[in-house]
N, C-alpha and C positions, 0 to 999 in steps of 0.2 A: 321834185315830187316827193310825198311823204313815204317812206317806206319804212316795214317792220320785218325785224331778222326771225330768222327760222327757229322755231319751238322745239327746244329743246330739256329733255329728262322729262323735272314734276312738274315743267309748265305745259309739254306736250300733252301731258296725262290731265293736266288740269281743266287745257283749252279745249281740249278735242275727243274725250270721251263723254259719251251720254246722250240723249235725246237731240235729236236737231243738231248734229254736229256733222262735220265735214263736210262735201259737196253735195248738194238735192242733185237728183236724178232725173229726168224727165225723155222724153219720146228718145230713147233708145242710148241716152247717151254716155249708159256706164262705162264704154273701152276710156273715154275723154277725162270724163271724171278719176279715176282710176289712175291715169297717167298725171294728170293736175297734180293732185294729191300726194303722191311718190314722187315728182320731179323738184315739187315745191314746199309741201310742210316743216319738213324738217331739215332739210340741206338746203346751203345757198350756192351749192357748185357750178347750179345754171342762174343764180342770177342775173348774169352778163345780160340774158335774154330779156330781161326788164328793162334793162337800162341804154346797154349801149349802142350808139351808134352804128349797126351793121351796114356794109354796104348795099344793100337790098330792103334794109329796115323800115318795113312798114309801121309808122309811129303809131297811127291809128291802133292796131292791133296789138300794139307791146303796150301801150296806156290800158286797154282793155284789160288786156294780160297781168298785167300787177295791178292795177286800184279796182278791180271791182273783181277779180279772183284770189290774186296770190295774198295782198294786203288784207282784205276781210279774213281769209283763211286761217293767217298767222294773228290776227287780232281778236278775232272774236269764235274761231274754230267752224264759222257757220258763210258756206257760200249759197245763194240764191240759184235755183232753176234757171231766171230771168240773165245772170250775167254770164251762163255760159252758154246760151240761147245769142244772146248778143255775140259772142264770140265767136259761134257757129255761125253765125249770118254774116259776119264775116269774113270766113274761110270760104265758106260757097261762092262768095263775090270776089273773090280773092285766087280763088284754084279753078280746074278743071271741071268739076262735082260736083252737082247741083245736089245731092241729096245730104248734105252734108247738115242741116238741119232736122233731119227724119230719121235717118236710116242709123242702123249701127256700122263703123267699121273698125278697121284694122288700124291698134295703137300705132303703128310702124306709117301706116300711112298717114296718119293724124301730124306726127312728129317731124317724118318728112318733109310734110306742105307746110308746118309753120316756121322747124327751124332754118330747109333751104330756100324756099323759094319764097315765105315771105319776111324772114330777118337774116337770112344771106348767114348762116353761121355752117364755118367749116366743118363739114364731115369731123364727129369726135372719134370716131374707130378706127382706126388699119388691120385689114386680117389679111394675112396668104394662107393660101391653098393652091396646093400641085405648083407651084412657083410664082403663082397668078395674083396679085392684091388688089384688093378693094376697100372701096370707104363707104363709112356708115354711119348711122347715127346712134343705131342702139342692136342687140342683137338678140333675136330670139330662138331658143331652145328648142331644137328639134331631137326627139329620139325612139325611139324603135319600144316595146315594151322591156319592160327590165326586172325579171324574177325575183332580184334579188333588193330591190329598194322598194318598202315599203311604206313609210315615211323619209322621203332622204330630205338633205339639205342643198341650200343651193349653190355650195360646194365642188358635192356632187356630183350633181346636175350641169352647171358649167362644164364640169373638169371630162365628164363622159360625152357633153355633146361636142366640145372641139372633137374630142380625141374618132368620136363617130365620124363626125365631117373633114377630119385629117384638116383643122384652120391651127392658126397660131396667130397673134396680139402680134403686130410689126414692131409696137412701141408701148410703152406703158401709157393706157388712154388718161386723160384727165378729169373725163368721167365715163364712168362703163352701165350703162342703161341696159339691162337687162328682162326678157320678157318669157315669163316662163311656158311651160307646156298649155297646149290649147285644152281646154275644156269644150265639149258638150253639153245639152243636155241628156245625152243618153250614152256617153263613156267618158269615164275621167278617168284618165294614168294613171293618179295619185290621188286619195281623197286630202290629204295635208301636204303640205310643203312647209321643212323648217327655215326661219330664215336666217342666214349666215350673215354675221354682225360683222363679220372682218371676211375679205374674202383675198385667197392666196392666188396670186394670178404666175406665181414664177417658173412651174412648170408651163403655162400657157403662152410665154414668152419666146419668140422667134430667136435662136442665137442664143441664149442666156444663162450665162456659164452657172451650171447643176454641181452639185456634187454628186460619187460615184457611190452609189448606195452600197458597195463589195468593199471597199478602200478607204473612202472619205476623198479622196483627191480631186480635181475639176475631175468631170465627168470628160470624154473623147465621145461616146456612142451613146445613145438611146435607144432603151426598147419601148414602143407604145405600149 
């Protein structure tokens, strides 16, 4: 099948800013769009998901998935209402959910139903907590109010919410999907979020020999 690689620098700029760009919207389905868009315009690190073979691999839905969203997107900056209507009407037929054409939901849920149970793709995350691991596909930020960040970056924000949730990275993920603080309509945490162009995950690493910020030597002990 035809496929076009991920837009990058002045051609991102070129494709995808201005009028009628990006994904159309329609009956409720900006959390989808939103994730589309992030998972796909500009990195090809889940390509796999277009193409291969999963053991679970619903082909119907990965053809959907790259030639009438990802490919338009990366080609002409502009995806249709109509093919991610298609894609929906898919997943509903597909999952547990019947509302999955109407209703707004939870990006985590959306990613969930398509990357395990219908293209069969292993868990990309390992985190422990209290000794206990678990896998994931993408992980969202939870945190308490915070005085002192006004505009932070997501840095930041990663690096205070393991440390809130006492989790740690079992292994360095292959991609680390990230979902930031919930918004409302009637309280936002943060009116901006900066976004961190490189993100330093080696304090967030289970086991992973630190240096001792008193010495320089391996680190032996940690303070949170």
């Amino acid at each position: 099948p035809e496929s076009f690689p991920p837009l990058r620098n002045e051609a991102a700029v070129r494709v995808l800013r201005g009028r009628m760009k990006g994904i159309q919207g329609h009956c409720n389905s900006c959390y989808m769009d939103a994730a589309l868009f992030s998972l796909f315009s500009c990195t090809s690190v889940l390509d796999s998901m277009l193409f291969m073979p999963f053991p679970l691999c619903d082909r119907n839905v990965q053809g959907i998935l790259r030639d009438e969203i990802v490919n338009p997107l990366r080609r002409t900056g502009f995806v249709r209402a109509s093919s991610v209507m298609h894609l929906r009407e898919q997943l509903t037929d597909k999952g547990q959910c019947s509302s999955f054409t109407n209703a707004e939901k939870d990006p985590e849920e959306f990613l969930n139903l398509i990357m395990q149970q219908i293209l069969g793709i292993e868990p990309l995350l390992k985190l422990q907590s209290g000794g206990r691991e678990q896998d994931c596909y993408c992980y969202q930020i939870f945190l308490d109010q915070q005085e002192d960040l006004v505009v932070p970056n997501v840095q930041q924000l990663v690096e205070r919410s393991f440390l809130s949730s006492d989790l740690k990275l079992v292994e360095i993920p292959s991609c680390f999907i990230i979902q930031m603080p919930r918004f409302g309509k009637e309280y936002k945490m943060f009116s901006k979020i900066i976004p961190s162009l490189e993100l330093d995950i080696t304090d967030l690493l289970l086991d992973s020999p630190r240096e001792c910020c008193l010495c320089g030597d391996v680190a032996t002990l940690e303070c949170s």
